[in-house]
Biopython code that builds the backbone (N, CA, C, O; Angstrom):
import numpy as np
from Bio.PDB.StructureBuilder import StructureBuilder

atoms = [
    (1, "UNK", "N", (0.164, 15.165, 4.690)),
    (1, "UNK", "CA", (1.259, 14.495, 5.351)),
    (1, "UNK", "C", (2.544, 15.274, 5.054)),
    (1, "UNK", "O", (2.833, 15.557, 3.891)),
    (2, "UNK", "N", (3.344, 15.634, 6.122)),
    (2, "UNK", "CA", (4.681, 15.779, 6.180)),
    (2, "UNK", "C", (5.615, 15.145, 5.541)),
    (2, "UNK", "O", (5.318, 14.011, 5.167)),
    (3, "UNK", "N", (6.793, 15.583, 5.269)),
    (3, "UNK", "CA", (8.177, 15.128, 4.522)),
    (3, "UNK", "C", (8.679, 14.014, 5.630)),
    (3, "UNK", "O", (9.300, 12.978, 5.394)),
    (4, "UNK", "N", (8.311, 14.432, 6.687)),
    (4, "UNK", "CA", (9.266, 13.548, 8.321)),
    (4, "UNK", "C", (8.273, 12.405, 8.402)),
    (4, "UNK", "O", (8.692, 11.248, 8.411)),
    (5, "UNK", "N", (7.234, 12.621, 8.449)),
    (5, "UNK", "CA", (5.943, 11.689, 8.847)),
    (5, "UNK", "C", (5.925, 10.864, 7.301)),
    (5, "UNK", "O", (5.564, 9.739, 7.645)),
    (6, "UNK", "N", (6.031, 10.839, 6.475)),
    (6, "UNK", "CA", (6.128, 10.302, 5.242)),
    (6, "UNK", "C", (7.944, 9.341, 5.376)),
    (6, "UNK", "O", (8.038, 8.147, 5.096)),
    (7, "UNK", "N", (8.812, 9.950, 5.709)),
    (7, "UNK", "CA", (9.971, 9.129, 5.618)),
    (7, "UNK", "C", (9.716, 8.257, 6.681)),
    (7, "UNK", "O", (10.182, 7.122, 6.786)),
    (8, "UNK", "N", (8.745, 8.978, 7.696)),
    (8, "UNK", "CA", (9.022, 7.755, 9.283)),
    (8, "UNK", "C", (7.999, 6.589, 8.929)),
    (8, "UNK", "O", (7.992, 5.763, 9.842)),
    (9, "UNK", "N", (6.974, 6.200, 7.704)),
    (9, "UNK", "CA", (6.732, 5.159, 7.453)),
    (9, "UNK", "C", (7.220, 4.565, 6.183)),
    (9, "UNK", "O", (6.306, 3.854, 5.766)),
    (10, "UNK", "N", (8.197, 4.523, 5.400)),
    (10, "UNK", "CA", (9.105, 4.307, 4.358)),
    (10, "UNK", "C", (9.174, 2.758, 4.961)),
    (10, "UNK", "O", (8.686, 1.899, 4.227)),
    (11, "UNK", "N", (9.674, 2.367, 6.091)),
    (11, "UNK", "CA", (10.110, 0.973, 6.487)),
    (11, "UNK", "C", (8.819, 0.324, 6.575)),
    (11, "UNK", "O", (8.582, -0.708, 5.947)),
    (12, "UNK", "N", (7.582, 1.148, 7.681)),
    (12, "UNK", "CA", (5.997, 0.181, 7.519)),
    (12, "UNK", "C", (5.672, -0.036, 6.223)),
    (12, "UNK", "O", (5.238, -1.122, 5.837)),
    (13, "UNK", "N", (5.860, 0.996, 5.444)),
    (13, "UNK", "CA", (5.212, 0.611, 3.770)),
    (13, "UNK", "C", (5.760, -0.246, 3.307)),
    (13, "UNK", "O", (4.971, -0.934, 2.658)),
    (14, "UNK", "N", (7.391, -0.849, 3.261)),
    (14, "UNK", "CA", (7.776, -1.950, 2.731)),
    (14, "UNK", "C", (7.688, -3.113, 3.277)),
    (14, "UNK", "O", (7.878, -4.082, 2.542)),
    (15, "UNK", "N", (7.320, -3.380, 4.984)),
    (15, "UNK", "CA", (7.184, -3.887, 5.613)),
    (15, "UNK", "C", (5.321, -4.789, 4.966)),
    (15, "UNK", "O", (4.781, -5.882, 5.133)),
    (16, "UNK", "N", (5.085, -3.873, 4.445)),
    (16, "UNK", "CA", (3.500, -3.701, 4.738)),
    (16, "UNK", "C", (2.474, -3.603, 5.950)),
    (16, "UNK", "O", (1.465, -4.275, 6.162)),
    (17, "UNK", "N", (2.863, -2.884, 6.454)),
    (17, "UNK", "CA", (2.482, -3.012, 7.791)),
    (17, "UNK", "C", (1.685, -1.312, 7.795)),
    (17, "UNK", "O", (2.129, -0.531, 8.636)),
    (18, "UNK", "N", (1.058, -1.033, 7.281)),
    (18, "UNK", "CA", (0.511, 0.440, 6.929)),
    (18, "UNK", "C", (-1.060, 0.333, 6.669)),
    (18, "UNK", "O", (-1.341, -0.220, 5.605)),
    (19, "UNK", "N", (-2.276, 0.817, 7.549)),
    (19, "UNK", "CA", (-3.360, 0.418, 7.099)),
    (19, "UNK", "C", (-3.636, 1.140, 5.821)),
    (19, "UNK", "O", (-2.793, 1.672, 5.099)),
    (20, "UNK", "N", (-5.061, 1.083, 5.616)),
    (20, "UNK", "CA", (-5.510, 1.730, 4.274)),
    (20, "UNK", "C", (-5.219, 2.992, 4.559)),
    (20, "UNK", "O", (-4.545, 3.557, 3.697)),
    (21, "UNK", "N", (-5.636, 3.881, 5.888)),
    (21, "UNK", "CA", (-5.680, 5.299, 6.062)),
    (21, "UNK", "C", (-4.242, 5.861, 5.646)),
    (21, "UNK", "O", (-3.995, 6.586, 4.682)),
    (22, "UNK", "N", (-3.409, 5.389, 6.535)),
    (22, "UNK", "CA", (-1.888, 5.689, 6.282)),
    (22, "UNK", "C", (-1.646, 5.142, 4.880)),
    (22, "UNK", "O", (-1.390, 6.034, 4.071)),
    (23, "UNK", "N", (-1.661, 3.757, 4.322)),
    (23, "UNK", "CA", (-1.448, 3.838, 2.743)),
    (23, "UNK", "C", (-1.813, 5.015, 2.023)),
    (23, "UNK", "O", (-1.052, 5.815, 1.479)),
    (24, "UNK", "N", (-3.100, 5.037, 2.077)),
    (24, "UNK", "CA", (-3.533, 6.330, 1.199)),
    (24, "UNK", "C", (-2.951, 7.594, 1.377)),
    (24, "UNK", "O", (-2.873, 8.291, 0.366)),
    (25, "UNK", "N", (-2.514, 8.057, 2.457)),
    (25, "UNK", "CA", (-1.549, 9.470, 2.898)),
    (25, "UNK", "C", (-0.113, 9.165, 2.467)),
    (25, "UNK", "O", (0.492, 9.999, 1.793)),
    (26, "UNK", "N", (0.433, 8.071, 2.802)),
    (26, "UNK", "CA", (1.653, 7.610, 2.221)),
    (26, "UNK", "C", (1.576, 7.560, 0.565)),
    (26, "UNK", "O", (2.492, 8.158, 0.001)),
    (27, "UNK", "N", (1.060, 7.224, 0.125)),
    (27, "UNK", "CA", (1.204, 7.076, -1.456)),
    (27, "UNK", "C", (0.483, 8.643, -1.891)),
    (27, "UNK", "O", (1.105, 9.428, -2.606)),
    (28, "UNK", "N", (-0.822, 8.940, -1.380)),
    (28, "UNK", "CA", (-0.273, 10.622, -2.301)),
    (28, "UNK", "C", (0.843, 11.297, -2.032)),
    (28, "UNK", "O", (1.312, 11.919, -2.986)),
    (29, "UNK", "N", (1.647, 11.386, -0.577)),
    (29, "UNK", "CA", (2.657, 12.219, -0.249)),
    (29, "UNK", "C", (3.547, 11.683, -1.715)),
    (29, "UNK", "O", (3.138, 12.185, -2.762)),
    (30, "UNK", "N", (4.634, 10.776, -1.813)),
    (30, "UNK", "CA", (5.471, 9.747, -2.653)),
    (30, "UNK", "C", (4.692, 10.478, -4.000)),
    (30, "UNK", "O", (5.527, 11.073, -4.683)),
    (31, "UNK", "N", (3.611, 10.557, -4.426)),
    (31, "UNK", "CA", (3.133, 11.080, -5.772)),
    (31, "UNK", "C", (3.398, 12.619, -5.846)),
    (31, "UNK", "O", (3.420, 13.219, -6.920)),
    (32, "UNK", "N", (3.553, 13.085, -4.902)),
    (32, "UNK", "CA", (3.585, 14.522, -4.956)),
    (32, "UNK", "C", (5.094, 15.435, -4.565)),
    (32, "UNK", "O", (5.516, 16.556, -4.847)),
    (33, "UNK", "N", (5.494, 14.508, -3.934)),
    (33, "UNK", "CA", (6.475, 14.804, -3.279)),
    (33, "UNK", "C", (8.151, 14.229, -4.006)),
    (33, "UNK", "O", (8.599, 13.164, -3.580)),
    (34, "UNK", "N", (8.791, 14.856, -4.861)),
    (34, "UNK", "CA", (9.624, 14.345, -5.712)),
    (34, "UNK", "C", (10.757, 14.017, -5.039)),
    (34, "UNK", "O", (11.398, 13.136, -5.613)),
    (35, "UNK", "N", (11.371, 14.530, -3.726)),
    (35, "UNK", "CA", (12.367, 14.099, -3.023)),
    (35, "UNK", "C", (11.951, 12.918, -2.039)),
    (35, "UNK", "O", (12.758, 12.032, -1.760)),
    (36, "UNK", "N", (10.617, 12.943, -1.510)),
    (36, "UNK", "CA", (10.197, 11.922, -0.381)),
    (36, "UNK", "C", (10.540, 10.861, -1.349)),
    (36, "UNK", "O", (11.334, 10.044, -0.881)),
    (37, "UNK", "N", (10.100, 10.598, -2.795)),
    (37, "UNK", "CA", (10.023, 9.629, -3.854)),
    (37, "UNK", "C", (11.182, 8.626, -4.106)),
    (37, "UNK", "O", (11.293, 7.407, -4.242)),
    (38, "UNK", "N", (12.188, 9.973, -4.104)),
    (38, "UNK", "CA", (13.557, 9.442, -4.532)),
    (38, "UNK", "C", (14.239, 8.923, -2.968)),
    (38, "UNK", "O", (15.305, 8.306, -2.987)),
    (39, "UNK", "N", (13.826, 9.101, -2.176)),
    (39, "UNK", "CA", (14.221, 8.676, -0.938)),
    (39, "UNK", "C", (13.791, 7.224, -0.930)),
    (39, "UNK", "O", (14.491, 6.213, -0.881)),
    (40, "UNK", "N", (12.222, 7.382, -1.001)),
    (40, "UNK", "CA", (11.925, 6.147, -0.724)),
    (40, "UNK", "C", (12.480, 5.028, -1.743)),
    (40, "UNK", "O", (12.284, 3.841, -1.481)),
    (41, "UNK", "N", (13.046, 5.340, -2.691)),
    (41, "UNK", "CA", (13.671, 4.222, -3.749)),
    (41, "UNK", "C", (14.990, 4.447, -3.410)),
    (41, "UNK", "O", (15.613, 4.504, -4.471)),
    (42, "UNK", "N", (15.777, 4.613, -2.420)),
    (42, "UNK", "CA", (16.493, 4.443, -1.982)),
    (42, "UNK", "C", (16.486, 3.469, -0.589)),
    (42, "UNK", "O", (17.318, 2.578, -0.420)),
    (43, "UNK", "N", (15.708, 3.698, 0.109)),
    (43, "UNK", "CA", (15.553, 2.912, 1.011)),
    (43, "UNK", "C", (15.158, 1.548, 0.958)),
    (43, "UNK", "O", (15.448, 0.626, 1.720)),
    (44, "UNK", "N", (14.147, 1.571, -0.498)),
    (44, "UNK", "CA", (13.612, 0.573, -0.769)),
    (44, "UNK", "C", (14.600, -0.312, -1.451)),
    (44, "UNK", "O", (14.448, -1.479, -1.088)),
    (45, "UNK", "N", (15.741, -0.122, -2.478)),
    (45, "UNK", "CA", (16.521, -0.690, -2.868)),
    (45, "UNK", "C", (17.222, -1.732, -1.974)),
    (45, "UNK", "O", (17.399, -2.947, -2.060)),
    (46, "UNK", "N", (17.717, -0.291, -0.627)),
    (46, "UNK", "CA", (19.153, -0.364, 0.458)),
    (46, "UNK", "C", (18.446, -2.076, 1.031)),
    (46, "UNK", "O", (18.969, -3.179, 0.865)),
    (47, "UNK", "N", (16.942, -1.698, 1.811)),
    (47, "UNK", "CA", (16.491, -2.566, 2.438)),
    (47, "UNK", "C", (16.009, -3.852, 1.825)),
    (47, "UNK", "O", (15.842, -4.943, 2.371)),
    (48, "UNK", "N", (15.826, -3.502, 0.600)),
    (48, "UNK", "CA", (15.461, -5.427, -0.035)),
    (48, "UNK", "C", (17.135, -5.680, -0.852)),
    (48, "UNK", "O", (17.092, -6.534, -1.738)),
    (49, "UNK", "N", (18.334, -5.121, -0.655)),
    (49, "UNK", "CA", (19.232, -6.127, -0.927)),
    (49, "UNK", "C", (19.584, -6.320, 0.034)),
    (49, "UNK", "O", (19.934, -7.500, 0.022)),
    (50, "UNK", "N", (19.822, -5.730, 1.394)),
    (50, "UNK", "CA", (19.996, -6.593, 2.104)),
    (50, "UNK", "C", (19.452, -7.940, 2.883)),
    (50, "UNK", "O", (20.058, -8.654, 3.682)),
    (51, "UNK", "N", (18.019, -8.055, 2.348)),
    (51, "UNK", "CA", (16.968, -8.950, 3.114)),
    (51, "UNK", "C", (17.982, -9.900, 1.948)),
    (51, "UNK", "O", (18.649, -10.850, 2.359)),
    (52, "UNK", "N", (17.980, -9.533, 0.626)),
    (52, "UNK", "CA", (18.388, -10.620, -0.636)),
    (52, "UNK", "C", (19.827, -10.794, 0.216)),
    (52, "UNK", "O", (19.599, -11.893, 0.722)),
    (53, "UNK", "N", (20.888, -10.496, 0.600)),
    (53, "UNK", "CA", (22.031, -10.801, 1.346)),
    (53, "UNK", "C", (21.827, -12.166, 2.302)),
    (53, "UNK", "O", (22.245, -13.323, 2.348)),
    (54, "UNK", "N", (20.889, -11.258, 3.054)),
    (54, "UNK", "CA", (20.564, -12.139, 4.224)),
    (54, "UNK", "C", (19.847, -13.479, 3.777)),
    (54, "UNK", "O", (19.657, -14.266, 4.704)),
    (55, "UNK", "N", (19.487, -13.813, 2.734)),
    (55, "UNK", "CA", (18.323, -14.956, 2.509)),
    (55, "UNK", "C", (19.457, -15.600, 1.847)),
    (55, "UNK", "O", (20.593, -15.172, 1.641)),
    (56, "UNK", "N", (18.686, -17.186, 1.437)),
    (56, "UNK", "CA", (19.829, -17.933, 0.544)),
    (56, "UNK", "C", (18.973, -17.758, -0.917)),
    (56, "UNK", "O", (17.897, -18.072, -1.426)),
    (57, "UNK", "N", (20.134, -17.086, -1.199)),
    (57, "UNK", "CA", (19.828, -16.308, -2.874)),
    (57, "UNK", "C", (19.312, -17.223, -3.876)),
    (57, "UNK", "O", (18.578, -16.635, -4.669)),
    (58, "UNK", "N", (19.445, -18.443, -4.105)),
    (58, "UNK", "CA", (19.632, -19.448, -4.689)),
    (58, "UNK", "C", (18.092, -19.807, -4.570)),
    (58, "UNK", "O", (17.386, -20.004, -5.558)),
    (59, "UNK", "N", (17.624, -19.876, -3.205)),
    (59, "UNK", "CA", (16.061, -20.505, -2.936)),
    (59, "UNK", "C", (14.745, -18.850, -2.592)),
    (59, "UNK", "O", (13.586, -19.001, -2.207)),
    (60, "UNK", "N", (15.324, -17.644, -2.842)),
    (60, "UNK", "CA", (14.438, -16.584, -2.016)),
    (60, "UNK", "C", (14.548, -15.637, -3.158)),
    (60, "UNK", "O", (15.672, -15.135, -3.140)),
    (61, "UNK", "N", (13.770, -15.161, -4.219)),
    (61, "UNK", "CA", (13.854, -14.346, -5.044)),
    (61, "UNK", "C", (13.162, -12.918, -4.864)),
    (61, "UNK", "O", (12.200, -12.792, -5.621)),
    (62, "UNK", "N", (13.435, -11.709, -3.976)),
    (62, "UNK", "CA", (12.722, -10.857, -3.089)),
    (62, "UNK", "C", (13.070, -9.573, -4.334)),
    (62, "UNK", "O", (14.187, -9.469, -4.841)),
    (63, "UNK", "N", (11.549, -8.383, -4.801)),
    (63, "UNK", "CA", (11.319, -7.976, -5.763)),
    (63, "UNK", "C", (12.469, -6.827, -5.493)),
    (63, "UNK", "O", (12.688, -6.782, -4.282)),
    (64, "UNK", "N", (13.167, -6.009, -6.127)),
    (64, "UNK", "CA", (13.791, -4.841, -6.175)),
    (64, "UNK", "C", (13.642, -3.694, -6.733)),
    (64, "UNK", "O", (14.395, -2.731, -6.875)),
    (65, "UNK", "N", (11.855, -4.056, -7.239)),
    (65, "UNK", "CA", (11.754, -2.509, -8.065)),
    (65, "UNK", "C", (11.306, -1.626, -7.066)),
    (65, "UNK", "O", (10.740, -2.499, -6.409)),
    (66, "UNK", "N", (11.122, -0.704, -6.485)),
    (66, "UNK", "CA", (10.509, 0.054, -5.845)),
    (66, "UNK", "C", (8.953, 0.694, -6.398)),
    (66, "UNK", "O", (7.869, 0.716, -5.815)),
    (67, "UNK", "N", (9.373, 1.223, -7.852)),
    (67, "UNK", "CA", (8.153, 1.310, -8.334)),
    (67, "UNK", "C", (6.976, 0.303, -8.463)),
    (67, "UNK", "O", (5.871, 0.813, -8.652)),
    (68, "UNK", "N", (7.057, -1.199, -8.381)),
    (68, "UNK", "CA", (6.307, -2.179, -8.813)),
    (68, "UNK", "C", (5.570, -2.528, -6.902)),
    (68, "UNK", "O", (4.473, -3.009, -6.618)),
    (69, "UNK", "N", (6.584, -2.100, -6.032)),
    (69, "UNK", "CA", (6.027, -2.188, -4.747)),
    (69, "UNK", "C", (4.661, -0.962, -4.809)),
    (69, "UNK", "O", (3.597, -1.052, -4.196)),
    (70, "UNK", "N", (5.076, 0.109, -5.705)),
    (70, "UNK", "CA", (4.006, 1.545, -5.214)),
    (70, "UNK", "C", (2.570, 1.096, -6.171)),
    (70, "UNK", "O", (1.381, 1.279, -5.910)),
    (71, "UNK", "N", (3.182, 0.484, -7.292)),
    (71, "UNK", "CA", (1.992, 0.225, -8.050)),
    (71, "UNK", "C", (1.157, -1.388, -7.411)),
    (71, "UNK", "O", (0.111, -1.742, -7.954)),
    (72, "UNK", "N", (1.671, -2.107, -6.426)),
    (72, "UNK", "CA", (0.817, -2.854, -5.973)),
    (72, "UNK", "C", (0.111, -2.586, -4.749)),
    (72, "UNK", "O", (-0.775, -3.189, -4.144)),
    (73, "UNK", "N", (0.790, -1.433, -4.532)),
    (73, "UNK", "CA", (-0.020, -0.954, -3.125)),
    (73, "UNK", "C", (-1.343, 0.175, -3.279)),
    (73, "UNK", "O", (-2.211, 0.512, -2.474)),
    (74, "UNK", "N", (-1.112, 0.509, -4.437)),
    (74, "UNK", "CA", (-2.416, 1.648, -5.265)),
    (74, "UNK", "C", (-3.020, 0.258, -5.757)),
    (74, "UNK", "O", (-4.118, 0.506, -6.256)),
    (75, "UNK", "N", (-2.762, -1.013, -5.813)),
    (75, "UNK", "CA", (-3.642, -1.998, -6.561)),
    (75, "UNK", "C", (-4.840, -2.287, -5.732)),
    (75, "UNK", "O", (-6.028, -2.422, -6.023)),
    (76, "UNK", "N", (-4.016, -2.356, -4.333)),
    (76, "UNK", "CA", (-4.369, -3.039, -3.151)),
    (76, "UNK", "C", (-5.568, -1.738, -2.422)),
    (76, "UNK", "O", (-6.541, -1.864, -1.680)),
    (77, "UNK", "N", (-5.055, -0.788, -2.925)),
    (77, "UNK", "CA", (-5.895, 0.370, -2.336)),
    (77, "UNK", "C", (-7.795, 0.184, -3.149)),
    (77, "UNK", "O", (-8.854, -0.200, -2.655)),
    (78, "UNK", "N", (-7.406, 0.699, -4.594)),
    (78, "UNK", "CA", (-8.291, 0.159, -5.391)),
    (78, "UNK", "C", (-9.205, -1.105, -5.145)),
    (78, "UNK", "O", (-10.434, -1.051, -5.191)),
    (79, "UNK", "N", (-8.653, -1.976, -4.942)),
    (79, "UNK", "CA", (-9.613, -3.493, -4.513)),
    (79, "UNK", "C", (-10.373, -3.470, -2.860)),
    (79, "UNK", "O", (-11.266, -4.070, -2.263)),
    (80, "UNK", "N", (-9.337, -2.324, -2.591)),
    (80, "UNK", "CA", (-10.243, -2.277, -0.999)),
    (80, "UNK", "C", (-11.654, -1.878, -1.169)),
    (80, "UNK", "O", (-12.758, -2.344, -0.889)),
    (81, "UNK", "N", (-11.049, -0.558, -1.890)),
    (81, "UNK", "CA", (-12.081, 0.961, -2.325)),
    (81, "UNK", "C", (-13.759, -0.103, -3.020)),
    (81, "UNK", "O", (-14.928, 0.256, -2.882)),
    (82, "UNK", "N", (-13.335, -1.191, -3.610)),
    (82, "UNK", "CA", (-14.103, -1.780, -4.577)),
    (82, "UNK", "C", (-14.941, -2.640, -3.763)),
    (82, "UNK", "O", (-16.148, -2.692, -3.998)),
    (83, "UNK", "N", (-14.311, -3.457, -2.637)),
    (83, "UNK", "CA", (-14.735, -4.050, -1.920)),
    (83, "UNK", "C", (-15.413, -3.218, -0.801)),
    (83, "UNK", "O", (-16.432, -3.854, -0.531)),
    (84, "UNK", "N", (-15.371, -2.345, -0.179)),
    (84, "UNK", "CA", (-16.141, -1.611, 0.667)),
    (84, "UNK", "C", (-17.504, -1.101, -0.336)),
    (84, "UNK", "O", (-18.526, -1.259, 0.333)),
    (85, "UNK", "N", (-17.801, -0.591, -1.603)),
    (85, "UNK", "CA", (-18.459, -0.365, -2.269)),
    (85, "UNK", "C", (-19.575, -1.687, -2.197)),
    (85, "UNK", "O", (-20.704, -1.780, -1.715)),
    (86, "UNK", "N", (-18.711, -2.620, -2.894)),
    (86, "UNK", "CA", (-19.831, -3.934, -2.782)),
    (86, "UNK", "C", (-20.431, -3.943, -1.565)),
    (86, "UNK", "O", (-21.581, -4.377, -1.510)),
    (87, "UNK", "N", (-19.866, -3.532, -0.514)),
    (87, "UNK", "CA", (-20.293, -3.957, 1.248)),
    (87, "UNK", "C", (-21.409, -3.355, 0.787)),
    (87, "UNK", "O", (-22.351, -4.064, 0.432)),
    (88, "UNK", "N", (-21.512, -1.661, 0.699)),
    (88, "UNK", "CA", (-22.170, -1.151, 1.102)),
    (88, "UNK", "C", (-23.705, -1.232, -0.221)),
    (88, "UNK", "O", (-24.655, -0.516, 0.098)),
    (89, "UNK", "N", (-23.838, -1.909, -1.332)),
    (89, "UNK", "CA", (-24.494, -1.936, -2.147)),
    (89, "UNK", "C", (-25.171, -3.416, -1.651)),
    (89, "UNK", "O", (-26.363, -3.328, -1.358)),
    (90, "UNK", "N", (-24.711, -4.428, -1.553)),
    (90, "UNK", "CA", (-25.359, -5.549, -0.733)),
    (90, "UNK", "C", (-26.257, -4.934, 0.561)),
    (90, "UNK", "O", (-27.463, -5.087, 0.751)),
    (91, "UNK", "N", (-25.409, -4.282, 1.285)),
    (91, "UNK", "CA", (-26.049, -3.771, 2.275)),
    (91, "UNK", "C", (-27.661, -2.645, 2.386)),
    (91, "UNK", "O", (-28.384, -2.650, 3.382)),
    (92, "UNK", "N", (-27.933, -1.747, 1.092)),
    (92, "UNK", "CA", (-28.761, -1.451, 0.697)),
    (92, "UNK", "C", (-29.529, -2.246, -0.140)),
    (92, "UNK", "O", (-30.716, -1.919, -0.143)),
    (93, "UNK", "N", (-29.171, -3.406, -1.019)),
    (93, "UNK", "CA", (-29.821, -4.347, -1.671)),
    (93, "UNK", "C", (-30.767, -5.346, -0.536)),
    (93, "UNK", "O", (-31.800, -5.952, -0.820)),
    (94, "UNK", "N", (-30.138, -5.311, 0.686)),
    (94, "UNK", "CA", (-30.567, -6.465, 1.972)),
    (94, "UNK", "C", (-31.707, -5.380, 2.299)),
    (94, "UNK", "O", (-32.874, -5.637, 2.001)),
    (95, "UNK", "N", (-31.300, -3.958, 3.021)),
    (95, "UNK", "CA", (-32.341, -3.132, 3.373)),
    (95, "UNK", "C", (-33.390, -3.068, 2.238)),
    (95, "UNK", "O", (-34.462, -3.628, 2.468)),
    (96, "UNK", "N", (-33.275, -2.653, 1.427)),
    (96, "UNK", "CA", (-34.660, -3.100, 0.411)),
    (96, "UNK", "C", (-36.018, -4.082, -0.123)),
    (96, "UNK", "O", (-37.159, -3.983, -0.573)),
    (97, "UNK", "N", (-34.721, -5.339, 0.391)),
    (97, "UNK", "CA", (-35.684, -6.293, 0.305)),
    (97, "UNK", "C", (-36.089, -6.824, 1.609)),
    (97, "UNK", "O", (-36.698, -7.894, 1.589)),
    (98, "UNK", "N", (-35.840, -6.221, 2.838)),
    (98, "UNK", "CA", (-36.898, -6.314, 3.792)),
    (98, "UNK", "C", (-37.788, -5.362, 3.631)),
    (98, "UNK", "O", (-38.942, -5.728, 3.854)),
    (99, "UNK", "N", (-37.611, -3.975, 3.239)),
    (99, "UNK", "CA", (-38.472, -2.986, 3.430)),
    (99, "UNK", "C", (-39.584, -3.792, 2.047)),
    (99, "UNK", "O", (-40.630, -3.167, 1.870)),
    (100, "UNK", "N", (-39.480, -4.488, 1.549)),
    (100, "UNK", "CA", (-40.215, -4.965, 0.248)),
    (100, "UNK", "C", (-41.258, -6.521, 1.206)),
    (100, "UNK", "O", (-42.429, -6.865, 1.048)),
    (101, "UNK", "N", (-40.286, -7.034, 2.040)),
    (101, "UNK", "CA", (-41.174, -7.751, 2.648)),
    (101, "UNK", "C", (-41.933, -7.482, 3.292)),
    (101, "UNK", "O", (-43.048, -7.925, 3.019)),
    (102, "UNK", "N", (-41.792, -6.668, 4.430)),
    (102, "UNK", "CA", (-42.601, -5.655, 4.745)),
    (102, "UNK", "C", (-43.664, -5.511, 4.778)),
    (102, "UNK", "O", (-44.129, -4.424, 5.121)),
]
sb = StructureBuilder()
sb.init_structure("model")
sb.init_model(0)
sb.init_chain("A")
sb.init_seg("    ")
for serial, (resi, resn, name, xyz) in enumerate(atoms, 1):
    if name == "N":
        sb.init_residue(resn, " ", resi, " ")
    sb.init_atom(name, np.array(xyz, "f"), 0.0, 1.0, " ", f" {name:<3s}", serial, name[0])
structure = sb.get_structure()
């Protein structure tokens, strides 16, 4: 992934609106990439104080770390990765035990 193509989903990633494919290209670029990084914790700051502006502060407590957004989205990656695994081990556990009925 590109420096341009990496900043042009900065807003889907906080949005969450980024599937797994693009997560996963988005978060190695951000790991590798030391200016895309510092960008994106800029944007990420700019754009959740103003959502905190816009909300009533008092009742809407919206997160501001940037880093704690990257480490739940590698969480979220991980539990996918884990869950497609199970798919596919049920799925050979099912083929087996027909080929066993058989």
């Amino acid at each position: 992934m590109q420096c341009k193509e990496a900043q042009s989903k900065f807003i889907p990633f906080i949005n969450d609106e980024l599937n797994q494919k693009e997560l996963k290209e988005f978060l190695g670029h951000i790991h590798q990439c030391k200016d895309c990084h510092e960008e994106y914790g800029i944007y990420y700051t700019m754009i959740m104080g103003m959502r905190y502006l816009e909300s009533d502060n008092n009742k809407t407590e919206l997160k501001i770390d940037s880093e704690q957004r990257i480490r739940e989205a590698e969480e979220y990656l991980l539990q996918y990765k884990i869950l497609q695994c199970e798919k596919i081990i049920l799925f050979v556990l099912l083929c087996i035990g027909l080929v066993l009925l058989l």
